[in-house]
N, C-alpha and C positions, 0 to 999 in steps of 0.2 A: 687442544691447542698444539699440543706437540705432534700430532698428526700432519694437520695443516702444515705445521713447519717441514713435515719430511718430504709435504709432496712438492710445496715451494722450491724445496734444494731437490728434490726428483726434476721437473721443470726446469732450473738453472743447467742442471747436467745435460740435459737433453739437447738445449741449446746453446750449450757448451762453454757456460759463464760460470765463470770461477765464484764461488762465494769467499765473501771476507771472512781473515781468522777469528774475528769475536763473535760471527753468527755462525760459525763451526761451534765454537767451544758454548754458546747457548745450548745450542740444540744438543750436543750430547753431553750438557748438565740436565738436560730437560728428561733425555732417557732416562739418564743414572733414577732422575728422581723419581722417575714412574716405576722404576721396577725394572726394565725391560734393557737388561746389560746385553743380552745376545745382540739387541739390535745397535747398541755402539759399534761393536766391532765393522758388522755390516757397512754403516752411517761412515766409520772412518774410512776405509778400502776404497770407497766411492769418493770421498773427498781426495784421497794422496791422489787417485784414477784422474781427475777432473783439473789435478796442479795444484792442491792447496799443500804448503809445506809448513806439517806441525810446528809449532813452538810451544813450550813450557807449559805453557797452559793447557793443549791439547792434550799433551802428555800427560799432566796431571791429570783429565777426564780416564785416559785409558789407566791410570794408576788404581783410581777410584774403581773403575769397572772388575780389575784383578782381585783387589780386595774385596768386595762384596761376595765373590766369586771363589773365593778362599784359592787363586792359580797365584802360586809365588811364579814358577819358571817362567811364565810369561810375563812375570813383574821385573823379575833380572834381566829378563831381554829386553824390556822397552829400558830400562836404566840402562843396559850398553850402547844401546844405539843411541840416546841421546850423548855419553861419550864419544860416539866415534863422529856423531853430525857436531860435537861441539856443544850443546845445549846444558846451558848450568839447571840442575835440579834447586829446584827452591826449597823454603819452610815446608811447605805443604806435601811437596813431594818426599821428602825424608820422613816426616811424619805420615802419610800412608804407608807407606815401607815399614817403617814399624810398626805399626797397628797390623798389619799382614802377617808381619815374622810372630810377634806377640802373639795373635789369635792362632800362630799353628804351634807356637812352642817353642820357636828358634831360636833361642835368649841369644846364640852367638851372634848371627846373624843381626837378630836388633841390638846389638853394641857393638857389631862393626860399623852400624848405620851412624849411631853416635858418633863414632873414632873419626867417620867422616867426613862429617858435620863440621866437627872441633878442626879437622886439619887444614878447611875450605873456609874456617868462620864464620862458620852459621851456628848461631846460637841455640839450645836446644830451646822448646818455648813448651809451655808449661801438658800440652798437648801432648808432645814428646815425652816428657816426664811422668807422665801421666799413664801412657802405656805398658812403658815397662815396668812402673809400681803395679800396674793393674797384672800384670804376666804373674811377677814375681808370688802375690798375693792369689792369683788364682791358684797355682800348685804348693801354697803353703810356706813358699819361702820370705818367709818374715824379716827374715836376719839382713837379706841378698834387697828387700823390699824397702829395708827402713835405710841400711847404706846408701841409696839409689834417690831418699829421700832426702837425706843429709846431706848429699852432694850436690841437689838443686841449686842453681846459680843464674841470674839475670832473667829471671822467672819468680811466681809468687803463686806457693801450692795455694788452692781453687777448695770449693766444697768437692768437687770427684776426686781431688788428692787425697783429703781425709777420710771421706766414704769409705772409698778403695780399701783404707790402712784398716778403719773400725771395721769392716767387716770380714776381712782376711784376717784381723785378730780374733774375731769372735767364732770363725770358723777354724781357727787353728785353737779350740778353747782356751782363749785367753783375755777371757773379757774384764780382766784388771786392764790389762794393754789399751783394751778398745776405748775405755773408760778414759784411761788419760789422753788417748789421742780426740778422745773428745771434751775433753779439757782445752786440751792445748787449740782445737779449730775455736773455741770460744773467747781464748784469751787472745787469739786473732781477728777477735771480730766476724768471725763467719758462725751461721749458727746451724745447727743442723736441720736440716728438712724431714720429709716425711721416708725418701730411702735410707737415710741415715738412720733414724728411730728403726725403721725396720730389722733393720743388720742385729740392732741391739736387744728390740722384742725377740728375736726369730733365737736369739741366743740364752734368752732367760728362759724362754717356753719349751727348749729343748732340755735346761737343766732343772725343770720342772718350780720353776720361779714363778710362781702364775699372778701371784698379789704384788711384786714386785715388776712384772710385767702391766699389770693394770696401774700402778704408780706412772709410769714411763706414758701410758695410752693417758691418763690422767695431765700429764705434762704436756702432752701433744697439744691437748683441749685448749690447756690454758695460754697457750704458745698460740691458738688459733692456728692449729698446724692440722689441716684435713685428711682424715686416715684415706689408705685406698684400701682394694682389695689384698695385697697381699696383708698389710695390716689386721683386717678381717677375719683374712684367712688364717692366718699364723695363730691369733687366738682361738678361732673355730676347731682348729686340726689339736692344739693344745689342749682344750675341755673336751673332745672327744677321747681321745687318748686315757684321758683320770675318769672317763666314763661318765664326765657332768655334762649331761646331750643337753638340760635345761640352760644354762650355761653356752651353749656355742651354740643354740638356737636365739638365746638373745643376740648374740655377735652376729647372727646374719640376717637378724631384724635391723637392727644398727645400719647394718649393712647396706639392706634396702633403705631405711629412712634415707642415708646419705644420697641416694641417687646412683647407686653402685650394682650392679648387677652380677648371681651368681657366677662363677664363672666353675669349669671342671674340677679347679680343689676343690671346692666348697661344698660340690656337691659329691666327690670323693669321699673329703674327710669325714663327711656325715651318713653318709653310708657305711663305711670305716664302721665308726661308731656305733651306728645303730645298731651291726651286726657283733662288736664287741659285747654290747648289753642283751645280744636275742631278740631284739627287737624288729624281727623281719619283716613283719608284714612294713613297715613303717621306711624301714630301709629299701625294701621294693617299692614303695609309692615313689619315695626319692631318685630314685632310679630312672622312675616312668617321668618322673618333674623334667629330672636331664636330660633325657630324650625329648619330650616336649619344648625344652626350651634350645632345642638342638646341639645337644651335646652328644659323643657315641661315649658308651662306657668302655674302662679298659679290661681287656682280660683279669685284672686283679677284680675288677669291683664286680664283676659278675662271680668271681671264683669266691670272694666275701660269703656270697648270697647262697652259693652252693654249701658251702662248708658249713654255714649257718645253719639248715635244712637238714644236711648230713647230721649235727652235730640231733638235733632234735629226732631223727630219723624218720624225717618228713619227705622225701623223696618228691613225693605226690606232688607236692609246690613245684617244685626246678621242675617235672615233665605238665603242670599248664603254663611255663612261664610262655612258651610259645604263643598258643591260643590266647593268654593273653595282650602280646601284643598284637594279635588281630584285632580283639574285641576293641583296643582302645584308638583303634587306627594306624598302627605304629610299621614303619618298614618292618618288616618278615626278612632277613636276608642269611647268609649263610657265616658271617660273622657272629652271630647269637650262636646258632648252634653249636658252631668252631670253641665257641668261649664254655656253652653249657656241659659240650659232652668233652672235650679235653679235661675239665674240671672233677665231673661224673667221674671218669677211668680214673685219674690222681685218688680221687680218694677212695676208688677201688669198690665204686657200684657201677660196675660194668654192664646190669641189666637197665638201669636208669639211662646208661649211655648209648645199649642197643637202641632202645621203645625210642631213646630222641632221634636215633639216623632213622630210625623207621618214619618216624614221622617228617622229617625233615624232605626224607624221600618223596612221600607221599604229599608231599605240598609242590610237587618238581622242582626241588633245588637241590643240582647235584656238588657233592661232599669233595671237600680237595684234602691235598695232603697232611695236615694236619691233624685231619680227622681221620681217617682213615690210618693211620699211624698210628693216635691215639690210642682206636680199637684195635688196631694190631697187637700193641704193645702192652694192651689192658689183658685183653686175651690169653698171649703168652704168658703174661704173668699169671694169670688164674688157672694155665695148665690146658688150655683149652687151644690147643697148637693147630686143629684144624680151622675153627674161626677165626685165627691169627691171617694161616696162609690162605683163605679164602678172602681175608682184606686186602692181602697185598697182591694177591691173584690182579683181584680190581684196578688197584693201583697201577700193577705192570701192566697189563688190558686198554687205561685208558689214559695211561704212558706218565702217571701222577709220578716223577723224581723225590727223593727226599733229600733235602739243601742240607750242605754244611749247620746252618743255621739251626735248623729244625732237631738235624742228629745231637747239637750240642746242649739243647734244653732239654734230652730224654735223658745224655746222658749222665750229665750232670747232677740234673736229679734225682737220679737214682743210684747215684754209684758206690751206694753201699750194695748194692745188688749187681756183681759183679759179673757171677757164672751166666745169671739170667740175661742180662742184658748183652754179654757177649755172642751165647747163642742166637739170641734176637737178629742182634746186627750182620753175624754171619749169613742167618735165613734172608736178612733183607739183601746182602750182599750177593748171595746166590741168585737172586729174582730182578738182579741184573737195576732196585732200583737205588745203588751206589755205586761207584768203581773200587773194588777193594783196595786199588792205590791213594782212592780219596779218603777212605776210613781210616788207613794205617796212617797217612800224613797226620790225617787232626789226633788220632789217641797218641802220635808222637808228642804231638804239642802239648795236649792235655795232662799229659805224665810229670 
């Protein structure tokens, strides 16, 4: 549909017919709502081109498009220019302005947006309010959140007002706080939903509440209040954790009864788990389910599985995981290996992590920077300083850089090992693949 419409106003332009301001301001609501903000920008250049002269509401669209797009500067220049053309920002417009400063941190900025609200008479409206509770509450400031709450006027806080509160209190641990402020939404006649209960399970299952957490899942029931997956999850990752795998296997039976489908915690936390109890083989199937069900795993879950193996001194497993994902159909790419043999070198079986580039080779998929760094820097460490400079040989050979990024998770890592990895980085320095100006800037910062 929204296609149609662009070629419609393609068409008008060609024949040089002006379109009306409210089938402008459709059409790029129409964008907004597909996703596709670059092509607003586009959409309007072509309308100002053609004689259409914004007003408020146009402006609102381009407001919308900044904030999706996290650009404040280009937000304060569509605000001046509708100062200098005269055009009064409305509700809506104040409040995407804030919601923009909110999401990057600006607290000044969204309470100048307030200040000028109040001095224009435009009332904040609960939307507004609602922002910068949510700011305040996201970096913990409680104090600066519940002030912000108290001062609400010609407005009526909403269930996301209280949300907001119980859950910035239960994340600042203060779930006596969260408790009253779900008090007080009840004795307002608002009752709490299924995000709300989450705030509050997420808060008991961290301070190892788990029967008191099933009370609350219990309430939901009777409340006819439908769990989703974080609900799910949040108990899954909880009974993992105490090691009761029987226990968060019921929770994502639950899970499927309801009509809910795994999603990557769930299949995290239980990998997680399986490898807390040894249970690998079990933890690998789970693994292979998440891939099947088209999930990638994250370098943690596969480094689980290695460590698991390690701990057993089972090697042999981590070098067929390969082959096994041939046998079972599974993409082969260079992300497995990246996750298997970074992993291998960390826990300093460095032949495990040779035999996988060999093989990884031998399937022709060629190894980038992180692997070859790995081995560099597994190498060095083992004293073995010709197979070190024989990787980075490669690297410089086939011009593999090593990113700020990359230098920060070695060094980090390891930096109880100080002399070792200094010389390290120097050798990488001299091989031309850092600029020793870009070294010495980050170990400034990192000091």
């Amino acid at each position: 549909m929204t296609q149609d419409a662009i070629q419609v106003f393609e068409q008008m332009r060609l024949h040089e017919v002006k379109p009306h301001l409210h089938a402008c301001t459709v059409l790029l609501n129409s964008l907004l709502k597909d996703g596709v903000t670059h092509m607003v920008w586009k959409i309007y250049k072509k309308m100002v081109q053609v004689g259409v002269v914004p007003n408020t509401y146009i402006y609102n669209c381009l407001f919308h498009a900044c904030s999706k797009a996290g650009d404040v500067e280009r937000a304060e220049q569509l605000l001046n220019e509708m100062d200098v053309k005269g055009l009064l920002p409305d509700i809506f417009t104040y409040n995407t302005l804030i919601s923009l400063y909110c999401k990057k941190g600006m607290h000044y900025e969204a309470l100048s947006i307030q200040n000028r609200m109040e001095r224009e008479g435009i009332n904040l409206d609960i939307v507004s309010y609602n922002s910068l509770i949510y700011r305040f509450c996201k970096e913990g400031r409680m104090r600066e959140a519940m002030r912000m709450f108290s001062e609400i006027k010609n407005a009526t806080p909403n269930h996301v007002t209280y949300t907001t509160l119980i859950d910035g209190y239960c994340k600042t641990n203060e779930l006596e706080e969260a408790l009253k402020m779900r008090e007080m939404m009840e004795a307002k006649g608002l009752y709490p939903g299924v995000v709300t209960f989450n705030s509050i399970l997420r808060k008991l299952c961290q301070d190892g509440r788990i029967r008191d957490a099933n009370k609350l899942l219990n309430e939901m029931s009777e409340r006819k209040i439908q769990a989703d997956n974080i609900t799910c999850n949040t108990l899954i990752n909880a009974y993992c954790k105490i090691g009761d795998l029987k226990s968060a296997l019921k929770f994502k039976n639950k899970l499927l009864e309801a009509g809910l489908k795994p999603d990557p915690f769930t299949y995290k936390a239980l990998i997680h788990g399986f490898c807390k109890t040894n249970e690998l083989e079990r933890a690998k199937e789970l693994m292979f389910s998440m891939l099947d069900a088209g999930f990638t795993p994250s370098y943690c879950t596969y480094s689980w599985i290695v460590d698991g193996y390690n701990k057993k001194d089972n090697m042999d497993s981590v070098l067929a995981l390969p082959d096994e994902f041939l046998s079972r159909g599974l993409c082969l790419d260079v992300s497995v290996y990246r996750a298997l043999i970074r992993r291998s070198c960390k826990v300093e079986r460095v032949e495990c992590a040779e035999r996988l580039f060999n093989h990884m080779e031998g399937k022709g998929i060629s190894g980038e920077s992180v692997i070859y760094t790995s081995l560099a820097y597994a190498y060095w460490k083992a004293g073995n300083v010709r197979a070190a400079s024989s990787m980075l040989e490669e690297m410089a050979r086939r011009r593999l850089m090593i990113t700020v990024k990359l230098y920060r998770c070695f060094s980090t890592s390891d930096a109880h090992e100080n002399k070792v990895s200094q010389f390290f980085w120097n050798h990488v320095v001299d091989r031309g693949l850092m600029s020793r100006n870009t070294m010495y800037k980050i170990q400034q910062k990192l000091i």
